[in-house]
GUVOTI-356422 format. One record per atom (N, C-alpha, C): x, y, z; residue in three letters. Coordinates in steps of 0.1 Angstrom, whole numbers, padded with zeros to 4 digits, always signed. Example, Ala and Ser with C-alpha at 12.3 -4.5 7.8 and 13.67 -1.06 7.14 Angstrom:
BEGIN
+0132-0057+0078Ala +0123-0045+0078Ala +0132-0033+0078Ala +0128-0022+0071Ser +0137-0011+0071Ser +0129+0000+0079Ser 
***
This chain:
BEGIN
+0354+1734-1346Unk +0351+1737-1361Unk +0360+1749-1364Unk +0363+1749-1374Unk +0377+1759-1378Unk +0366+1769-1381Unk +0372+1782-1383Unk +0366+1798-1386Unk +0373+1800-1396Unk +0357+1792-1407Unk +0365+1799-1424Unk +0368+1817-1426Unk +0365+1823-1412Unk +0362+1840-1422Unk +0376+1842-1420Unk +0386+1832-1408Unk +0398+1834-1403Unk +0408+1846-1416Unk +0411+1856-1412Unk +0420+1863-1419Unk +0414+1873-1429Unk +0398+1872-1429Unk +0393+1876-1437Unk +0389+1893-1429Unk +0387+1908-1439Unk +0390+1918-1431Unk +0402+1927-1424Unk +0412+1920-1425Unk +0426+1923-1419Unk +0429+1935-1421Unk +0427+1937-1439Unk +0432+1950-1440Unk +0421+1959-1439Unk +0426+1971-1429Unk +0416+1980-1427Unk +0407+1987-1440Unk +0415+1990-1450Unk +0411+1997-1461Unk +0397+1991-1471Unk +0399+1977-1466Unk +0388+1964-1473Unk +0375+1965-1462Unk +0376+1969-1456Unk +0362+1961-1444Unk +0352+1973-1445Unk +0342+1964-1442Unk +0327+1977-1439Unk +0329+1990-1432Unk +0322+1994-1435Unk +0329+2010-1428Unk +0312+2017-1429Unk +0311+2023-1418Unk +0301+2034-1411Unk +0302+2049-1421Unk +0297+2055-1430Unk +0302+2067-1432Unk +0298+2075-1421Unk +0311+2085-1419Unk +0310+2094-1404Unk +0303+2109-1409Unk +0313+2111-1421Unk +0309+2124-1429Unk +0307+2124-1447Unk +0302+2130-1451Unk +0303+2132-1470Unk +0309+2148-1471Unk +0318+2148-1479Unk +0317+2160-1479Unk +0316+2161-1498Unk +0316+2176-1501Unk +0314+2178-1517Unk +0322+2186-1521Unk +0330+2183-1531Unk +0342+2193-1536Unk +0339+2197-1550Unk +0344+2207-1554Unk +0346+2212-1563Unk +0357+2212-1573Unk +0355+2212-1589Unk +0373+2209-1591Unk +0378+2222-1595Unk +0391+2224-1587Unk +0397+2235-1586Unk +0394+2243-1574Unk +0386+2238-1567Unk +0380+2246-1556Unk +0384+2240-1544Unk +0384+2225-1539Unk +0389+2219-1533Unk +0375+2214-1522Unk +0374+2211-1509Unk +0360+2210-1506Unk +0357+2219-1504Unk +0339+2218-1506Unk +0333+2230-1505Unk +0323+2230-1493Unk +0324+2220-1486Unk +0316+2221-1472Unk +0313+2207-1470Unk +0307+2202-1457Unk +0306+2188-1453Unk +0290+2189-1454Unk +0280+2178-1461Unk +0273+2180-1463Unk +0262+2168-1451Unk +0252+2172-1447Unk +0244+2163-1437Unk +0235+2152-1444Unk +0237+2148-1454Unk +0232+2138-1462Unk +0234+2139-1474Unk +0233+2125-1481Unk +0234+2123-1497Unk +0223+2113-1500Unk +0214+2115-1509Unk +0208+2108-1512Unk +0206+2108-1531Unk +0205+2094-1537Unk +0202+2093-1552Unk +0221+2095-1560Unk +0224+2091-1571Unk +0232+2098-1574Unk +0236+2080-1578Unk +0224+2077-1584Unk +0227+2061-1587Unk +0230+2059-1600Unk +0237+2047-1608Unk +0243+2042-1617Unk +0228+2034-1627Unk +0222+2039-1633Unk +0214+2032-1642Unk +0212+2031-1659Unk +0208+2020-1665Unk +0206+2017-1679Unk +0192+2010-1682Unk +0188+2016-1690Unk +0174+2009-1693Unk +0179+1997-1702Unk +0173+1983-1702Unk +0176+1972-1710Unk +0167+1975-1723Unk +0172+1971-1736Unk +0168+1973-1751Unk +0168+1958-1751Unk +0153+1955-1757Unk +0153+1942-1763Unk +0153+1940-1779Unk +0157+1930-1783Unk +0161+1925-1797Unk +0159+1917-1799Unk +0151+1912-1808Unk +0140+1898-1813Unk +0153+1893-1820Unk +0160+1886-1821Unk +0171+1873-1830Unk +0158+1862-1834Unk +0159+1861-1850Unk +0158+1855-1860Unk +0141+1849-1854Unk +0137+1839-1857Unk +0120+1841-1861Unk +0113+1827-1847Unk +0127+1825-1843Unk +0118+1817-1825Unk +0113+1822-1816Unk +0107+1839-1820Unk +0108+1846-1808Unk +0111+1849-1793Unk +0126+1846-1793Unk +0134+1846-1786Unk +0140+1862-1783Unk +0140+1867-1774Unk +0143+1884-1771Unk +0155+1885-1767Unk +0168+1888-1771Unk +0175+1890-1761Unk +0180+1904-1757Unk +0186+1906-1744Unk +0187+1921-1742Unk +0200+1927-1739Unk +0201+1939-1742Unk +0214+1947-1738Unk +0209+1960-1729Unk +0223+1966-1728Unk +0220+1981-1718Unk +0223+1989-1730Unk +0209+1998-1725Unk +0208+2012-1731Unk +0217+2021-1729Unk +0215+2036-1728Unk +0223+2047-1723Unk +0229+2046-1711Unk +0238+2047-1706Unk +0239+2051-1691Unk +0233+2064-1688Unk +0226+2063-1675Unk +0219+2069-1669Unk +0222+2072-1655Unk +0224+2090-1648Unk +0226+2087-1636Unk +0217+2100-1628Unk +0217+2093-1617Unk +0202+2100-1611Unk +0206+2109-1604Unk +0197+2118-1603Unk +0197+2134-1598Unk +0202+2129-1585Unk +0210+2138-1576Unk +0217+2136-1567Unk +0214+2150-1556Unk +0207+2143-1542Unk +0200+2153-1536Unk +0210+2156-1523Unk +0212+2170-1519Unk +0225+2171-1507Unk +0218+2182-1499Unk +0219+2175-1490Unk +0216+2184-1477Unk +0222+2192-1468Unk +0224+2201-1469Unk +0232+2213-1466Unk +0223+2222-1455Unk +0241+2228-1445Unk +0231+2235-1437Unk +0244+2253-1442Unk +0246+2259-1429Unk +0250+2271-1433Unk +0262+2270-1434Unk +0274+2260-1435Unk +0286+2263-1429Unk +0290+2258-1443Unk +0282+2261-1457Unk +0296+2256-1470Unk +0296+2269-1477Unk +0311+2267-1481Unk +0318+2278-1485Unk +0309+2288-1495Unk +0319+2299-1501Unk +0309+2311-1506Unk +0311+2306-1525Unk +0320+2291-1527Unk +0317+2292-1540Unk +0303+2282-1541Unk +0298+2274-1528Unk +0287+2268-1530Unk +0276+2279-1537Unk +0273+2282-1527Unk +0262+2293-1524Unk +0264+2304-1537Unk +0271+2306-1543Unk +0274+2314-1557Unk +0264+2309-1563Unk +0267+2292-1565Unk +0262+2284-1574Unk +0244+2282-1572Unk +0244+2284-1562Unk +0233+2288-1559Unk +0223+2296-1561Unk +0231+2313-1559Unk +0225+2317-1565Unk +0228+2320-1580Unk +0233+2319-1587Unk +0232+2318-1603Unk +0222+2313-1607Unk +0218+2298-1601Unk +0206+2290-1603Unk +0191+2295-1603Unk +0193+2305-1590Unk +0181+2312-1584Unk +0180+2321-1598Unk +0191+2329-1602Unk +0186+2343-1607Unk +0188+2335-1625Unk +0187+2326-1628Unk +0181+2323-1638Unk +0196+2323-1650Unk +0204+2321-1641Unk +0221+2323-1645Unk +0228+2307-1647Unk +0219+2301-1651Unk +0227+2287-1648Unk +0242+2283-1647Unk +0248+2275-1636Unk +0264+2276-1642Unk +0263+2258-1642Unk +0275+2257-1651Unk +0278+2240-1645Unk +0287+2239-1636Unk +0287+2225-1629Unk +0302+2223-1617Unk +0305+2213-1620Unk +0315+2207-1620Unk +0320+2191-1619Unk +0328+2195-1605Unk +0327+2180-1597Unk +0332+2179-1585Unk +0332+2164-1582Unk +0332+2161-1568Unk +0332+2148-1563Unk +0322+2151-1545Unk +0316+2138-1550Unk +0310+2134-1534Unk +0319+2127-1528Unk +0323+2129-1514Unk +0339+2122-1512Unk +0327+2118-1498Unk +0330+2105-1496Unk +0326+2097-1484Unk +0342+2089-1472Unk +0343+2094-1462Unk +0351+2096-1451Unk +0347+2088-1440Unk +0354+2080-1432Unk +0349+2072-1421Unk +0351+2082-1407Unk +0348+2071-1400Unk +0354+2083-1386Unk +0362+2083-1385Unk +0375+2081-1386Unk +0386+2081-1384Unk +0392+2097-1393Unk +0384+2099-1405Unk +0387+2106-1413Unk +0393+2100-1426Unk +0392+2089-1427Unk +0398+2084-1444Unk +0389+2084-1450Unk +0392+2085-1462Unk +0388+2089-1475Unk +0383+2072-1478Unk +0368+2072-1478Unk +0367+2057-1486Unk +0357+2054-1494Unk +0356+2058-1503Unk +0348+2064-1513Unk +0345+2076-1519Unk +0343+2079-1538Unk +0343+2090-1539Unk +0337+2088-1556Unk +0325+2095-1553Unk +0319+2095-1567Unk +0320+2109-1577Unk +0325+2110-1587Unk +0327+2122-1590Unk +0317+2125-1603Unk +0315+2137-1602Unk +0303+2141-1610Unk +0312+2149-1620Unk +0308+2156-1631Unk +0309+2160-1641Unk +0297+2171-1652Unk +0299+2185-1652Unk +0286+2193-1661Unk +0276+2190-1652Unk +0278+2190-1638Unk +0261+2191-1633Unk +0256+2200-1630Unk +0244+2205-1629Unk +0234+2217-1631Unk +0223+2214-1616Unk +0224+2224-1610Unk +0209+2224-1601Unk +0196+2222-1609Unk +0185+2214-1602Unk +0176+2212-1611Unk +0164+2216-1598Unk +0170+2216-1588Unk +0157+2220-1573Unk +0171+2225-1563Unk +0158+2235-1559Unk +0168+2240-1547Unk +0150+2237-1536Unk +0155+2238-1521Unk +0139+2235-1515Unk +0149+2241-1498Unk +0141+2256-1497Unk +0141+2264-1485Unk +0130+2254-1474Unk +0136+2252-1464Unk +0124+2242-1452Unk +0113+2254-1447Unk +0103+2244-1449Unk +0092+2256-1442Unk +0096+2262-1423Unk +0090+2272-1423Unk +0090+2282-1412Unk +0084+2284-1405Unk +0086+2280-1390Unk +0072+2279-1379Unk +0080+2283-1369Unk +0074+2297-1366Unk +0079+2303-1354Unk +0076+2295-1339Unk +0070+2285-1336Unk +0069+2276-1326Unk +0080+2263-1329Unk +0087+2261-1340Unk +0101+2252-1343Unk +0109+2259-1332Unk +0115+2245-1327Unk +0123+2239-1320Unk +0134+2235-1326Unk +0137+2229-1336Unk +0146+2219-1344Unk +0153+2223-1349Unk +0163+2222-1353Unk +0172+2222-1366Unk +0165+2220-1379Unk +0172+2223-1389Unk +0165+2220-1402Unk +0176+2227-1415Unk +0176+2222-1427Unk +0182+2218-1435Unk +0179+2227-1449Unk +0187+2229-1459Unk +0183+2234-1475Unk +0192+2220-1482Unk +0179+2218-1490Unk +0179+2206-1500Unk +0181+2213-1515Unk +0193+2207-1522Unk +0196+2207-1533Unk +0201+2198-1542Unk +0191+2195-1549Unk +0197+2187-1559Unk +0198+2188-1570Unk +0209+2180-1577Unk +0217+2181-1586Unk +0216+2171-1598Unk +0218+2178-1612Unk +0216+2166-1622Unk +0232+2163-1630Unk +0239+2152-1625Unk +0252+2151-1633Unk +0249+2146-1649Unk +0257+2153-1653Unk +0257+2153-1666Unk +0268+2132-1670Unk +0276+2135-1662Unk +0286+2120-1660Unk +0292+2121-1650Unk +0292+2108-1645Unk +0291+2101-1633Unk +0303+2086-1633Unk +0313+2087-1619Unk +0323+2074-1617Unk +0325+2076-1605Unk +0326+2062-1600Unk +0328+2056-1589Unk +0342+2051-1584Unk +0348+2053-1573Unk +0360+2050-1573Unk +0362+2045-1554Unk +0367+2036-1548Unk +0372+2033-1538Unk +0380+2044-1535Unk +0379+2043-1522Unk +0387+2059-1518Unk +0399+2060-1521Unk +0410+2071-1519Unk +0421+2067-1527Unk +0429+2069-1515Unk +0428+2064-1498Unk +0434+2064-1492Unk +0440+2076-1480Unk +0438+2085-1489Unk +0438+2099-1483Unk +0430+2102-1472Unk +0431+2109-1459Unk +0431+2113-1447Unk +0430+2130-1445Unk +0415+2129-1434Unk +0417+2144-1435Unk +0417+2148-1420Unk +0422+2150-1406Unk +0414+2155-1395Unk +0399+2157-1395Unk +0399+2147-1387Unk +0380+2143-1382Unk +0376+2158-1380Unk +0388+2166-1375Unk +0380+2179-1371Unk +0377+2190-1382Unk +0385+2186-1393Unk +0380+2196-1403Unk +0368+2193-1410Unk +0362+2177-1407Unk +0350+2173-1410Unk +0341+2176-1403Unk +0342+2190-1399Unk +0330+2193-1382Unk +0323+2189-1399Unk +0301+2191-1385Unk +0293+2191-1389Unk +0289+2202-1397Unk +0277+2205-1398Unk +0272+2216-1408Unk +0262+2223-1395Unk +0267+2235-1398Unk +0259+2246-1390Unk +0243+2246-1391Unk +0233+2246-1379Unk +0219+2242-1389Unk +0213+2257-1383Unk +0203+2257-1393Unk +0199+2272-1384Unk +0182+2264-1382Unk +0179+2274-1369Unk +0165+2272-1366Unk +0154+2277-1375Unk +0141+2273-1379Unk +0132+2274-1387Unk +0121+2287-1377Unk +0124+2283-1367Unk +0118+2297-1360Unk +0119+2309-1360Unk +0135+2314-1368Unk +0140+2321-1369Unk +0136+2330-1382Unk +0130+2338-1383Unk +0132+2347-1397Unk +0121+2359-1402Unk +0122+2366-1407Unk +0119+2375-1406Unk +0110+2381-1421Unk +0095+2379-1427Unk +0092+2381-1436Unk +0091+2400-1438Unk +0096+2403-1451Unk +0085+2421-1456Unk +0079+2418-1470Unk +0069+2424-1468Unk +0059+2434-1480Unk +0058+2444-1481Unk +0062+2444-1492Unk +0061+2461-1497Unk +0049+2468-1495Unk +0036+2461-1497Unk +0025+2465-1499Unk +0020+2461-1484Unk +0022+2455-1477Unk +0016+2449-1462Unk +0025+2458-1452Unk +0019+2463-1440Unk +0022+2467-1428Unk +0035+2461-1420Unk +0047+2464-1419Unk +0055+2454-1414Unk +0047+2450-1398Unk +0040+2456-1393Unk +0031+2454-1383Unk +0025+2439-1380Unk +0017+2435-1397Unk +0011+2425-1399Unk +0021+2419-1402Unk +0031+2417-1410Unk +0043+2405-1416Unk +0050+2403-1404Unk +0050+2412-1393Unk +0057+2402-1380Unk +0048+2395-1374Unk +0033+2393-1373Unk +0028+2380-1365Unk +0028+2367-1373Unk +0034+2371-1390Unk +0032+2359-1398Unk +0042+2345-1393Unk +0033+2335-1384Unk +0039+2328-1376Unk +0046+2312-1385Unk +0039+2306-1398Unk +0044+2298-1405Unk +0046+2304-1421Unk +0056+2297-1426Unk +0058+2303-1439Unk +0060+2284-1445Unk +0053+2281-1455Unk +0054+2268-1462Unk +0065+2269-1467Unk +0074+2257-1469Unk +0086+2251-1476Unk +0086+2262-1491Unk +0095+2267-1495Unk +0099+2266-1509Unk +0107+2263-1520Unk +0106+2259-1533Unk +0111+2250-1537Unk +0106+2254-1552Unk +0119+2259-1553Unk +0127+2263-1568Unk +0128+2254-1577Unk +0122+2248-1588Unk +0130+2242-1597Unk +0132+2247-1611Unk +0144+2241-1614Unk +0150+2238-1635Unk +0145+2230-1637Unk +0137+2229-1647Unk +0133+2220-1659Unk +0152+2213-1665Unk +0153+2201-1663Unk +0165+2200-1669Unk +0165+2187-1681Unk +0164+2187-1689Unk +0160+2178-1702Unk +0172+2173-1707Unk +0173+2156-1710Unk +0179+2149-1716Unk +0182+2154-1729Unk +0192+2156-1734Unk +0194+2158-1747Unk +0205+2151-1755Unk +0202+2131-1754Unk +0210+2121-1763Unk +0217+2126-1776Unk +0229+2125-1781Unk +0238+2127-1796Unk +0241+2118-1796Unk +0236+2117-1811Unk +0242+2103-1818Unk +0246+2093-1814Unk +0259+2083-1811Unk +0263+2074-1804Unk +0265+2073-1791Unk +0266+2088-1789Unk +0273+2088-1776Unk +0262+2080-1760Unk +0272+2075-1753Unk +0270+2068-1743Unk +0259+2070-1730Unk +0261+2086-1731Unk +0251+2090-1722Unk +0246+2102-1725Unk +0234+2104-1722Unk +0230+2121-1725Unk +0238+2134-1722Unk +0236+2143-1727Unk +0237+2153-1723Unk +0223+2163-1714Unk +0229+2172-1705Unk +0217+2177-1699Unk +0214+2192-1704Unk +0206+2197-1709Unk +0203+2213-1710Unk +0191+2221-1701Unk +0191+2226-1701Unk +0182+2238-1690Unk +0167+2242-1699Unk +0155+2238-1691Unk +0143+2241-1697Unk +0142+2256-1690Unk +0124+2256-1687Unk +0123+2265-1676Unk +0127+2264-1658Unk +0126+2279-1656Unk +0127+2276-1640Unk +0115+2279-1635Unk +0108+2274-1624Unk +0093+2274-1620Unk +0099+2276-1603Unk +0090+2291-1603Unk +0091+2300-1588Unk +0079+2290-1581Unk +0087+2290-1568Unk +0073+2285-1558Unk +0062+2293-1551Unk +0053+2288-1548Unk +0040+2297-1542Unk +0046+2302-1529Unk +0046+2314-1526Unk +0047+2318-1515Unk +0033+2316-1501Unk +0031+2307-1492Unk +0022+2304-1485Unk +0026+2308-1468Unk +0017+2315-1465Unk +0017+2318-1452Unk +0006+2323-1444Unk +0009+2317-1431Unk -0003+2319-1419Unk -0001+2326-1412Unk -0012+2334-1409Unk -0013+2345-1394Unk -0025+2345-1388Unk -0026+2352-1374Unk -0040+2353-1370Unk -0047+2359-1376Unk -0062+2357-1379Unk -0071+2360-1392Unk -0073+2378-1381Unk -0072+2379-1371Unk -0071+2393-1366Unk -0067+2403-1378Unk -0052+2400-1383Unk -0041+2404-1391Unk -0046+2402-1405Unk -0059+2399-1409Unk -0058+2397-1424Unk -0067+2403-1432Unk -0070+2419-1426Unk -0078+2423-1433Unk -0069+2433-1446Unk -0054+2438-1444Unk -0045+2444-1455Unk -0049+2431-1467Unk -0048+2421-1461Unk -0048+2412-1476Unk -0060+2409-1482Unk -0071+2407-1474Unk -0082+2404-1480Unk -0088+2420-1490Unk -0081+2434-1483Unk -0083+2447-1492Unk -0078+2442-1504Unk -0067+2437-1503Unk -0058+2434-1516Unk -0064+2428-1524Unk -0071+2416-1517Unk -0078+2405-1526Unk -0084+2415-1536Unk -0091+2419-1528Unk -0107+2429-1537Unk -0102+2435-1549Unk -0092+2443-1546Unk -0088+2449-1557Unk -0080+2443-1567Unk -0072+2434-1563Unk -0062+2427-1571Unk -0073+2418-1581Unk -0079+2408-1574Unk -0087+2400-1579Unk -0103+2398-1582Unk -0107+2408-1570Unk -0125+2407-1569Unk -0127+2419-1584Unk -0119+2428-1582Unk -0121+2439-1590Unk -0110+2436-1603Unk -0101+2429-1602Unk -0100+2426-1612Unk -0082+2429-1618Unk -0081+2442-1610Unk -0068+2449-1610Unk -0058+2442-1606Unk -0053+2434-1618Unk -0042+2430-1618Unk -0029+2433-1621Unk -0033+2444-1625Unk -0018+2445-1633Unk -0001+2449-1621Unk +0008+2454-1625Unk +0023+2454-1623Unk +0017+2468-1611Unk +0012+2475-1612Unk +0016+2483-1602Unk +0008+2477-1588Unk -0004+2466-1590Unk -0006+2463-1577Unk -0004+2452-1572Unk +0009+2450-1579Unk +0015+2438-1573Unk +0027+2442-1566Unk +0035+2436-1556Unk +0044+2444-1549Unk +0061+2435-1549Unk +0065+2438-1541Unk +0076+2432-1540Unk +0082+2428-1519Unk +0093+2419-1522Unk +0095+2417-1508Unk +0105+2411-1503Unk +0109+2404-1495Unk +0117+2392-1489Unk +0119+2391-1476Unk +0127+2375-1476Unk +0123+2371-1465Unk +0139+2365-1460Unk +0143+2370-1449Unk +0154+2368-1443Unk +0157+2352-1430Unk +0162+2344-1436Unk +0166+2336-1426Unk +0175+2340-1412Unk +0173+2339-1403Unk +0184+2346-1390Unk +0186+2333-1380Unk +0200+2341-1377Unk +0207+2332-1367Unk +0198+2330-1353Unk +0204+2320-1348Unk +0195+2316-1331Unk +0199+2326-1325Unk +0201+2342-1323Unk +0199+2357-1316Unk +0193+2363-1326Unk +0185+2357-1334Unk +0181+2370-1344Unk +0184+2384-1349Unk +0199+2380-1348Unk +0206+2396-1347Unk +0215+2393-1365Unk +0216+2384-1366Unk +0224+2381-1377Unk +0215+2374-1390Unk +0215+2380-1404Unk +0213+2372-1414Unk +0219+2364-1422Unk +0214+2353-1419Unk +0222+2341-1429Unk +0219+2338-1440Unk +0207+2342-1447Unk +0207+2344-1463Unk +0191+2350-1461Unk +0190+2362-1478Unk +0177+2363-1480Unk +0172+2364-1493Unk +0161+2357-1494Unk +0155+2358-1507Unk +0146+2370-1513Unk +0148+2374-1520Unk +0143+2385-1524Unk +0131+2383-1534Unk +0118+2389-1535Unk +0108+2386-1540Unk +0103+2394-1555Unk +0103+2393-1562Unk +0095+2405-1573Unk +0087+2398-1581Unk +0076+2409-1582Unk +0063+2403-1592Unk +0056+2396-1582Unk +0051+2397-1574Unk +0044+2394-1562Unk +0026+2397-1561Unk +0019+2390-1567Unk +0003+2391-1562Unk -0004+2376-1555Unk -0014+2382-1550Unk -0024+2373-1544Unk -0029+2367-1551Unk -0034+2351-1545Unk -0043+2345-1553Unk -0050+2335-1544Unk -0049+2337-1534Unk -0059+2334-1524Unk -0058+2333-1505Unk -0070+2330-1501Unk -0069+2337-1487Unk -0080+2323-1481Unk -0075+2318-1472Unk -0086+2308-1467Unk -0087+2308-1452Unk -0096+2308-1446Unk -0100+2308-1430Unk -0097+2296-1425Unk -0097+2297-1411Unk -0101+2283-1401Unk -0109+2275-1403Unk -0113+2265-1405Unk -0128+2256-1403Unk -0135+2266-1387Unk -0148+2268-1387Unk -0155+2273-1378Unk -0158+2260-1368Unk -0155+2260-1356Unk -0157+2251-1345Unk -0163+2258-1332Unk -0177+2255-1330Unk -0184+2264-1321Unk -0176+2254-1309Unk -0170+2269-1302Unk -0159+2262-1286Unk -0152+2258-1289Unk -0144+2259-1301Unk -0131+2260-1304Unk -0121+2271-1295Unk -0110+2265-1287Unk -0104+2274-1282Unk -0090+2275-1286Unk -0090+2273-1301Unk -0071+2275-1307Unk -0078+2288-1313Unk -0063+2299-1313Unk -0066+2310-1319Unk -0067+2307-1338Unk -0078+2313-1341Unk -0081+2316-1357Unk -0070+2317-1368Unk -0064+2315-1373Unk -0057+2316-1386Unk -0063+2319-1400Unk -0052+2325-1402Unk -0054+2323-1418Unk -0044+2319-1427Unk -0046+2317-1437Unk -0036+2316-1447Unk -0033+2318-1463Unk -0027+2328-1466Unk -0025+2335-1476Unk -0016+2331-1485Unk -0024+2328-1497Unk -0011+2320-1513Unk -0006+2333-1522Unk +0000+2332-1519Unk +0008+2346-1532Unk +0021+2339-1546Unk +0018+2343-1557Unk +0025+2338-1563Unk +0039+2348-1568Unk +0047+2345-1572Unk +0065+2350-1573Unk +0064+2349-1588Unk +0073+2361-1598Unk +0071+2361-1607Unk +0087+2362-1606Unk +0100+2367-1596Unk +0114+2359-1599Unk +0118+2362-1584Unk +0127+2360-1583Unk +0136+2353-1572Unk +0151+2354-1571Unk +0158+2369-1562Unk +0170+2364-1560Unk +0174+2356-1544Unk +0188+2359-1549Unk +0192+2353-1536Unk +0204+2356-1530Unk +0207+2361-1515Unk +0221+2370-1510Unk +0219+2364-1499Unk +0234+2358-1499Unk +0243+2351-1491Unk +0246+2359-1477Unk +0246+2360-1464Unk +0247+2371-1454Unk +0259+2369-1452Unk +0262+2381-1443Unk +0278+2378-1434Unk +0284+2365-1432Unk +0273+2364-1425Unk +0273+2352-1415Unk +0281+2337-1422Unk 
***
């Protein structure tokens, strides 16, 4: 029996391909780091229906183009205009970027490349922190393009080696302060929950035009949440009392702080967030297990009134 696929795939540039790497560029900047995943960043239109003449018969077209927030996973090794962009977003500085997600085989060819246009960070999300992590782990940011095209790659070739991977740093690694807390007590704080910044980013359709535009709502700070041995929790439950049992809330008994990511020697900082406007708003125990033999915890919710962000040496 003959082999209809005979001839079919020949040219390399046509056939299925593995992506090896994505990286994300910038325009005018060139790339700006190789990113450890892409997710979202899809092509959509809502269908409009239209009743034609009185057989109630519907027929439909495409609405606006629509394209979806586009999420990249990044570890420490993209350049210092990423991380700018970064922080602008953090400190309530919004900037736009147009660039391209460029998708690369193993070989290093270019074969695929979606390019974005006016897009705006809408979440940034720090991985939570557990000094008994093992793993690698990742910062998630995603992004809302304002316009969005797709294009086959355009052939271009880069050394597989300049597509290293992305540096990851350990979640075990870091180092929280309080201004108002003992650094005594903030070094046994053994987990720190995920955080996760977002922009409000709102559709804002003109007249004819084809696809929305995006503008900037609010930005919403995350809860700061963290565990230590309930040994360690009597500075905060004083706090409680006065902050909240008593009532005293205002600006001077609230404090400030941050919390430093560090390299696998602990000797180097690779970014820290800086805290201000900082009070308690709750404190919760262990469940009580008579003959329970895991040590006691606690964990303490504090809320963030803003948020910078500085990039380290490293």
């Amino acid at each position: 029996m003959a082999n209809t696929n005979q001839g079919l795939g020949t040219d390399k540039g046509k056939r299925a391909y593995g992506a090896a790497r994505f990286a994300l560029e910038f325009d005018g900047k060139g790339r700006v780091g190789v990113l450890a995943s892409v997710d979202g960043g899809n092509f959509k239109a809502e269908p409009v229906g239209e009743q034609i003449g009185g057989d109630g018969l519907v027929t439909s077209y495409p609405g606006r183009q629509k394209f979806e927030d586009i999420t990249l996973q990044v570890g420490t090794s993209m350049t210092r205009e990423f991380w700018d962009w970064i922080k602008a977003s953090i400190d309530n500085n919004y900037q736009r970027r147009s660039g391209a997600i460029v998708a690369y085989d193993f070989d290093g060819k270019e074969r695929a490349r979606r390019t974005f246009k006016e897009a705006l960070i809408s979440e940034i999300s720090f991985p939570a922190l557990d000094a008994t992590a093992s793993g690698p782990a990742y910062i998630s940011v995603k992004i809302a393009p304002e316009y969005m095209e797709y294009a086959s790659g355009g052939g271009g070739s880069v050394p597989p080696a300049e597509l290293k991977q992305q540096k990851k740093f350990v979640p075990a690694n870091f180092r929280l302060n309080l201004e108002k807390i003992d650094k005594d007590v903030t070094r046994v704080v053994t987990k720190i929950e995920g955080l996760t910044i977002k922009q409000n980013i709102i559709d804002n359709p003109i007249g004819n035009e084809l696809w929305a535009r995006k503008e900037v709502g609010r930005i919403e700070m995350p809860t700061l949440s963290l565990s230590l041995p309930e040994t360690y929790v009597a500075p905060f439950m004083k706090w409680w009392k006065t902050f909240v049992g008593d009532g005293e809330h205002d600006h001077k008994n609230e404090t400030t702080g941050s919390l430093e990511f560090l390299d696998s020697t602990c000797t180097e900082t690779l970014m820290t967030l800086s805290f201000d406007g900082v009070g308690i708003t709750g404190v919760s125990l262990d469940k009580h297990d008579a003959g329970g033999a895991a040590i006691r915890m606690a964990k303490v919710d504090l809320y963030i009134d803003s948020m910078s962000y500085q990039a380290g040496k490293a």
